[in-house]
Each structure stands twice: as structure tokens, then as C-alpha cells.
C-alpha positions as CSV (number, residue, x, y, z in Angstrom):
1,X,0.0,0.0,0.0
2,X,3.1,2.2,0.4
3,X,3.2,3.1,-3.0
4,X,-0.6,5.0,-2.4
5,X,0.7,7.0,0.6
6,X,1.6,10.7,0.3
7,X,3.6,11.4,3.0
8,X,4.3,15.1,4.8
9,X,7.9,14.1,5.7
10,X,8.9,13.8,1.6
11,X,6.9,16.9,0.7
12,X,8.5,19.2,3.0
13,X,5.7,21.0,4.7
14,X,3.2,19.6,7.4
15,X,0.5,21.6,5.3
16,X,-1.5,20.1,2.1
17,X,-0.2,22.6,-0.2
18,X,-1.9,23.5,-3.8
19,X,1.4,20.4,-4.8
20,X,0.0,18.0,-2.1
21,X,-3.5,18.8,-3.9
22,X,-1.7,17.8,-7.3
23,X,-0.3,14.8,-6.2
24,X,-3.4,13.1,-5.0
25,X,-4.6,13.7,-7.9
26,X,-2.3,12.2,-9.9
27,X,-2.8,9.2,-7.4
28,X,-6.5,9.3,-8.5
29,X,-5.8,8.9,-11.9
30,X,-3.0,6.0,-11.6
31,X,-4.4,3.9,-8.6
32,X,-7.9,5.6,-8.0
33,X,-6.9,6.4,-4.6
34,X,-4.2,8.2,-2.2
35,X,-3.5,8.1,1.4
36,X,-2.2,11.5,3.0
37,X,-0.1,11.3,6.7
38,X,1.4,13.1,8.6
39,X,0.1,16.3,7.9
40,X,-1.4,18.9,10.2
41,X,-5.2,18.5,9.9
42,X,-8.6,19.8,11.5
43,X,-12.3,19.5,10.6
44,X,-11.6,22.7,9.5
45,X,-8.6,21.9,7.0
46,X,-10.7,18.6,5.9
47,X,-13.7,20.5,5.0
48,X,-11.5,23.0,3.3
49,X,-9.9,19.9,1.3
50,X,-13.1,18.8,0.5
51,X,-14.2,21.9,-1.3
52,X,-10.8,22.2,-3.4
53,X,-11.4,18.6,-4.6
54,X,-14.8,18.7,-5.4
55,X,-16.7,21.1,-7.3
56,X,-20.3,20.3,-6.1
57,X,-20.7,18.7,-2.2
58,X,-22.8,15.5,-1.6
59,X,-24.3,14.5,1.6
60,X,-25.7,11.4,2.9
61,X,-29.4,12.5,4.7
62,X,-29.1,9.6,7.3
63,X,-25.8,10.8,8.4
64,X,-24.7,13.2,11.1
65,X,-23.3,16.8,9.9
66,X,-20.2,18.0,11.2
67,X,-18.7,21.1,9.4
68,X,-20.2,22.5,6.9
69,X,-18.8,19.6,3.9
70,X,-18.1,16.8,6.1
71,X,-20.3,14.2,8.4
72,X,-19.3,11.7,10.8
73,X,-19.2,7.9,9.9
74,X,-21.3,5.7,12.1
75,X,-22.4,2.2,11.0
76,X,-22.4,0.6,13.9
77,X,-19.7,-1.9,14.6
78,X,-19.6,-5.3,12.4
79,X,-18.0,-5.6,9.0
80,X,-18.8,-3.0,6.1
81,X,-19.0,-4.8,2.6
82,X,-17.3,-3.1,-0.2
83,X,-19.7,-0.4,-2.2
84,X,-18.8,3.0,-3.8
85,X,-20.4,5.6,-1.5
86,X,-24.6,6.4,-2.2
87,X,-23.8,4.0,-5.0
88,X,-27.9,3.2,-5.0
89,X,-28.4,6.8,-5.5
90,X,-29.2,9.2,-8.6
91,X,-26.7,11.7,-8.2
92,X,-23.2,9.3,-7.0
93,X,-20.2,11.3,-5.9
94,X,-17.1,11.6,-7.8
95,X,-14.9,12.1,-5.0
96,X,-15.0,10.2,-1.1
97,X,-12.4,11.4,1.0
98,X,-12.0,10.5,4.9
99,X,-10.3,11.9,7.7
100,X,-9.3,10.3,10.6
101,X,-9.6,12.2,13.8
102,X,-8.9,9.2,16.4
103,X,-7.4,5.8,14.8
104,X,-8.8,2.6,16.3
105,X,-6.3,0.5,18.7
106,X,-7.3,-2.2,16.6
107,X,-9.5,-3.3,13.8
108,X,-11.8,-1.5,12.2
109,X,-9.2,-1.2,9.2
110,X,-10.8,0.8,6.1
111,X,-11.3,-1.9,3.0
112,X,-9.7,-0.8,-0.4
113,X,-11.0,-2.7,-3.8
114,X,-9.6,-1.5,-7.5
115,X,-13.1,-2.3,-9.3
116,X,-10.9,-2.1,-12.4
117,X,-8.5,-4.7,-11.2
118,X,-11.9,-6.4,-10.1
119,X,-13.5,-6.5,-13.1
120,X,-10.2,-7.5,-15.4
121,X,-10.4,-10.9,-13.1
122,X,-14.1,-11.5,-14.4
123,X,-14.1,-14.2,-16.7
124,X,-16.1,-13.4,-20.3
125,X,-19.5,-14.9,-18.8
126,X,-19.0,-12.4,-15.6
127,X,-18.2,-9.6,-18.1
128,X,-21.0,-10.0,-20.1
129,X,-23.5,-10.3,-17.0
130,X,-22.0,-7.6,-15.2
131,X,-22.1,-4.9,-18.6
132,X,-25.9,-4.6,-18.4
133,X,-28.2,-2.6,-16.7
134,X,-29.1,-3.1,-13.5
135,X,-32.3,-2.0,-11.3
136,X,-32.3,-1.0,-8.1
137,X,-35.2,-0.7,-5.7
138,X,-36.2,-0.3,-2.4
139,X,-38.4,1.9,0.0
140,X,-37.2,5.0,1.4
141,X,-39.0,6.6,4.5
142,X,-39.8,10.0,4.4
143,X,-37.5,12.1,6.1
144,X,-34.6,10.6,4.1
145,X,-35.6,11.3,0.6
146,X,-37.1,14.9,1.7
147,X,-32.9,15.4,3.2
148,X,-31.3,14.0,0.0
149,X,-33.9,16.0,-2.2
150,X,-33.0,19.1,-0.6
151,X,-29.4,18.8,-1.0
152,X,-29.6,17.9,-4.5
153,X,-32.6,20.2,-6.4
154,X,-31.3,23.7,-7.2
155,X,-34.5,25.4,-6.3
156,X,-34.5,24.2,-2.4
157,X,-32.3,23.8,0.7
158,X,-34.5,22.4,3.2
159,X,-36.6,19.4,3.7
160,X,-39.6,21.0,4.7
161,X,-39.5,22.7,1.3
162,X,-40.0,19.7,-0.9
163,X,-43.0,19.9,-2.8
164,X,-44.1,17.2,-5.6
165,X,-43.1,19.3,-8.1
166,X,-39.6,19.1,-7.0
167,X,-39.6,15.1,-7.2
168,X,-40.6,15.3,-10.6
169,X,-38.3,17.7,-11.8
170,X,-35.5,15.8,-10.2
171,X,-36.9,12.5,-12.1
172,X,-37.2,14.5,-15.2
173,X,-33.3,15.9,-14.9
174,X,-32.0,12.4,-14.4
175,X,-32.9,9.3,-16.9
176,X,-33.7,5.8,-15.1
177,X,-35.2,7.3,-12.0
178,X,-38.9,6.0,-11.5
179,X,-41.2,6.1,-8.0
180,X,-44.4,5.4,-6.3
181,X,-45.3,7.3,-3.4
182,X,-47.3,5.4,0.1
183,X,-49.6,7.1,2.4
184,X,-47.2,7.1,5.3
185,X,-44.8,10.0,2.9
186,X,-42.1,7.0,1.9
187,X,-41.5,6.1,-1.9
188,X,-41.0,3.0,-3.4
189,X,-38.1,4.1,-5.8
190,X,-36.1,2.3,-8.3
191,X,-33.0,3.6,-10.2
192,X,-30.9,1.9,-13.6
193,X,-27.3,1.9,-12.4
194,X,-24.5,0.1,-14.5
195,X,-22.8,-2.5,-12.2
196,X,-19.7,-1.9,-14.2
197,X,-18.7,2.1,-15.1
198,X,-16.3,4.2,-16.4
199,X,-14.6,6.1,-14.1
200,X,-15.2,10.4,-14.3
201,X,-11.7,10.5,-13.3
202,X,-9.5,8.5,-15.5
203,X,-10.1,6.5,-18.3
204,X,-10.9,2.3,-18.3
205,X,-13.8,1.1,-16.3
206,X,-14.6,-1.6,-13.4
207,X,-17.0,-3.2,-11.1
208,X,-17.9,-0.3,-9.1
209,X,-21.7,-0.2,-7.0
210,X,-23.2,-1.2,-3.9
211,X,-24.0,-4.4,-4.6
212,X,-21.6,-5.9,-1.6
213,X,-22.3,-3.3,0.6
214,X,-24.3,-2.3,3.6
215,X,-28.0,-0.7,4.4
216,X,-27.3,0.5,7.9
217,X,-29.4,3.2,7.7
218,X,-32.0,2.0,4.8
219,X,-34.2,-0.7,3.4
220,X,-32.0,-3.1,1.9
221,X,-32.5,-3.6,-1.7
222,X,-33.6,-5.7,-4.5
223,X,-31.3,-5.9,-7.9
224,X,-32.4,-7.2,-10.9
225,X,-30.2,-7.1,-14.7
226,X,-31.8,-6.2,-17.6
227,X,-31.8,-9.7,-19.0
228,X,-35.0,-9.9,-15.6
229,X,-32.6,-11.6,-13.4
230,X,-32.6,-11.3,-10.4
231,X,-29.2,-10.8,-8.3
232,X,-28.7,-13.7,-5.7
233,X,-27.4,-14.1,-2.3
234,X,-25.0,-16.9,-3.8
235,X,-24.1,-14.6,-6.5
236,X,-23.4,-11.8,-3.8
237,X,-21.1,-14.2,-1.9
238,X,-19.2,-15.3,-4.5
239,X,-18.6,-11.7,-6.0
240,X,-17.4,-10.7,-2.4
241,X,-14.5,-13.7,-2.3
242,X,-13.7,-12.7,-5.4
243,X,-13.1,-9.0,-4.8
244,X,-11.5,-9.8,-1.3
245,X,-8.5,-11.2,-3.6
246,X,-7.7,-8.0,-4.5
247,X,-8.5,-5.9,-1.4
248,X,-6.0,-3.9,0.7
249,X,-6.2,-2.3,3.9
250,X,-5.7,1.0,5.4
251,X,-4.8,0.8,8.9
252,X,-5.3,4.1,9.9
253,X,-3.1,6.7,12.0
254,X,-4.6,9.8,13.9
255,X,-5.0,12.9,11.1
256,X,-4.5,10.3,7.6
257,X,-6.9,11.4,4.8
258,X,-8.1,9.2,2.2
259,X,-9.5,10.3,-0.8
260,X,-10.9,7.7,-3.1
261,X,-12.1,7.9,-7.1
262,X,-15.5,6.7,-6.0
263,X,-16.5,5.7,-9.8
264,X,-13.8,3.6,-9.8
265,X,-12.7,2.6,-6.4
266,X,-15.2,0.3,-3.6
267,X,-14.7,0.3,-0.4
268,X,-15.5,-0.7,3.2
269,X,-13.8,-2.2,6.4
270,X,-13.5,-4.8,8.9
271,X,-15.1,-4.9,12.2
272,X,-15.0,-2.6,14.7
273,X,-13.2,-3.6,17.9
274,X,-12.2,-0.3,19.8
275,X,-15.6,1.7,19.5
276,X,-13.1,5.1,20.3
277,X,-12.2,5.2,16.4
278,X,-13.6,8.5,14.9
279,X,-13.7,9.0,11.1
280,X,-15.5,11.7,9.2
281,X,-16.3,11.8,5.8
282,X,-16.7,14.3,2.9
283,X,-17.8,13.9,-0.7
284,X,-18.8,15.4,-4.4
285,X,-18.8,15.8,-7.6
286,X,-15.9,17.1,-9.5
């Protein structure tokens, strides 16, 4: 993993400089991923990062806020399978980065997966199941899809603001987006997502979704190809020993900062054994 970390103590300067900036970057494009240590940090700085990074900030609405482009992990404390962050959403970040304000004594080790390397291990019957379509649905209580509208519509910055009009200009603005609304304010939504994407920061593509992830805080869902489908449990399981093969981990250090190519890159990590660890996350579009 050495080769992915960009270390204060070669770049001369405890600070992440506009070069710092340039190297991760470059990291983006070559591995999909960088690891920065050593340099001096704060919510403040990571927020700061954040915004240089990414163009347009993403939130998650079941997730705590902390400054004003960052929240606070929490997913409880068992395993977290690998998944590109709100990968079963419309609008999926470019950019993840983390920041870790208190490292775990041990465990709890963030899990790194190259879809690309991923997906160059499918054999030709993988490859052509994983290239089609793919349609995700489950239901989404009300209070969560009113947060995430917010964020995302132009016109609106607060829950309480959402009006129906809103949720169909949002369907309108994004193909492959489709809903049906229940009496108790949820929505049964489901979304066409590509299993297997090009990345929107380098070129080539890979296996990169939510498929082996979690639903901490939602409804897990159903996935079904565009051949009808559906995706088992089996199927699941087998794609996850596969993708272990070529996993890494980052075990972290108080004040590290990992920013991922989310379109390229899944990830997730092992259990959690000292419940102290704090990590915050922030996210967007580039």
C-alpha cells in the first residue's frame, strides 16, 4: 500500500499545499486512490480539502453533519462490505475522501478494492452479465428522501421545502429514475445503475456499486439485470471472495486522509473492535 501514501515528511511541509492537492490527484488517476499522513489537519482543513477537490458537495441524509462539507461515519460496529459511497443513488459522488480524527487501537481497518483490477479478473460470462443494466429498488421513508432531495434540487435547501413538483423535476433531470409514493410520505423508488462504469476520473472502467455493501441506515434492496434476473445471495457471496483477492487495507493513523475515485474505487472495512475510532467523511462531484 506504500506506493498509495503521500507522506508530509517527503513533501517538506506539514501543510496540504496546492502540490499536495496535485499529487493526489495524480494518485486518482493512476491507482484511484491516495492516502495522506502526517500532515497537520482539523475538521476545519478537511472541509477546506473537500471543497478544493470537489466542485459540487454531496451528503448522505441519514448521516450526522459536522462542518459545513463533512459528516461523521457511524455504521455501527460489524463488518462493512465493499460499495462506492450512495452508489444506489441518482446523483453518485465523484470524490470520497476521509479523515481520521482518532485511529482505532485495533481493527476496524478501512477496506480498499480496485473495481478495475476487479473487473479484469471477471471471466467473459461475468463480463458480459455484469455490462448490463441493472435496477435498483427499495423503500425510502420519508425524512430521508425529503434530506437528499434538498441537498440535491437547485431550487431548495430544506426538507420541509419539498413539494411534488420538486420530485418530478429531479426524475425528469435524471434518466432511469422512477417512484411510487405510500400514504405514510415513503416512496417505493427504483433507479438503472451500471454495475460496471467508467470512471469520471480516468479512463478504463470496473465493477464499481453497492451491490456488496451495507443498508445501515435503509431498506435493503432488491437488484435485478436487464436480461430480468434477479441478483442472488449466492451470486453476492461469491462476488465478495472474489473481490477480497484483490482488497487492501488502510490501517489508519490519527489525522490520515483518504480520498478515493468513488466511480472507480469500492470500499468498506472490517469490524470494529475499539468503539473510540472516529472517522468523518466528505464527498462530491468534481
Amino acid at each position: 500500500m506504500d506506493y498509495n501514501v503521500i507522506r508530509a515528511t517527503e513533501t517538506g511541509s506539514p501543510d496540504i499545499t496546492p502540490a499536495v492537492i496535485e499529487r493526489t490527484r495524480a494518485h486518482l488517476d493512476r491507482d484511484g486512490w491516495a492516502l495522506l499522513r502526517g500532515f497537520q489537519a482539523d475538521m476545519g482543513g478537511f472541509s477546506d480539502l473537500t471543497a478544493q477537490l470537489c466542485t459540487t458537495i454531496t451528503f448522505d441524509p441519514a448521516r450526522e453533519y459536522s462542518e459545513r462539507n463533512t459528516q461523521k461515519v457511524d455504521a455501527g460496529l460489524g463488518p462493512i462490505g465493499l460499495h462506492i459511497e450512495n452508489g444506489n443513488t441518482p446523483v453518485c459522488p465523484d470524490i470520497v475522501a476521509f479523515f481520521c480524527t482518532r485511529a482505532a487501537f485495533e481493527g476496524s481497518q478501512t477496506t480498499i478494492c480496485d473495481g478495475r483490477v476487479l473487473y479484469d479478473r471477471f471471466d467473459e460470462v461475468q463480463k458480459a452479465r455484469w455490462t448490463q443494466k441493472m435496477k435498483v429498488k427499495r423503500n425510502l421513508p420519508e425524512a430521508l428522501w425529503k434530506r437528499y432531495l434538498a441537498n440535491e434540487h437547485p431550487a431548495i435547501s430544506r426538507p420541509e421545502e419539498v413539494r411534488e413538483e420538486h420530485i418530478l423535476q429531479f426524475k425528469a433531470a435524471i434518466p432511469g429514475q422512477d417512484f411510487a409514493m405510500r400514504e405514510d410520505g415513503s416512496i417505493d423508488y427504483e433507479l438503472t445503475v451500471l454495475p460496471v462504469r467508467a470512471s469520471s476520473l480516468s479512463n478504463g472502467k470496473g465493477f464499481a456499486n453497492a451491490i456488496l455493501g451495507p443498508s445501515h441506515n435503509y431498506e435493503p434492496p432488491s437488484y435485478t439485470l436487464e436480461d430480468g434476473s434477479c441478483v442472488s445471495r449466492d451470486e453476492i457471496e461469491d462476488l465478495r471472495d472474489l473481490a477480497e483477492s484483490c482488497t487492501v487495507e488502510i490501517n489508519w493513523q490519527d489525522g490520515d486522509i483518504a480520498v478515493i475515485d468513488n466511480t472507480r474505487v469500492m470500499h468498506g472495512r472490517r469490524a470494529i473492535k475499539d468503539a473510540d475510532r472516529q472517522l468523518f467523511i466528505g464527498m462530491g462531484r468534481v
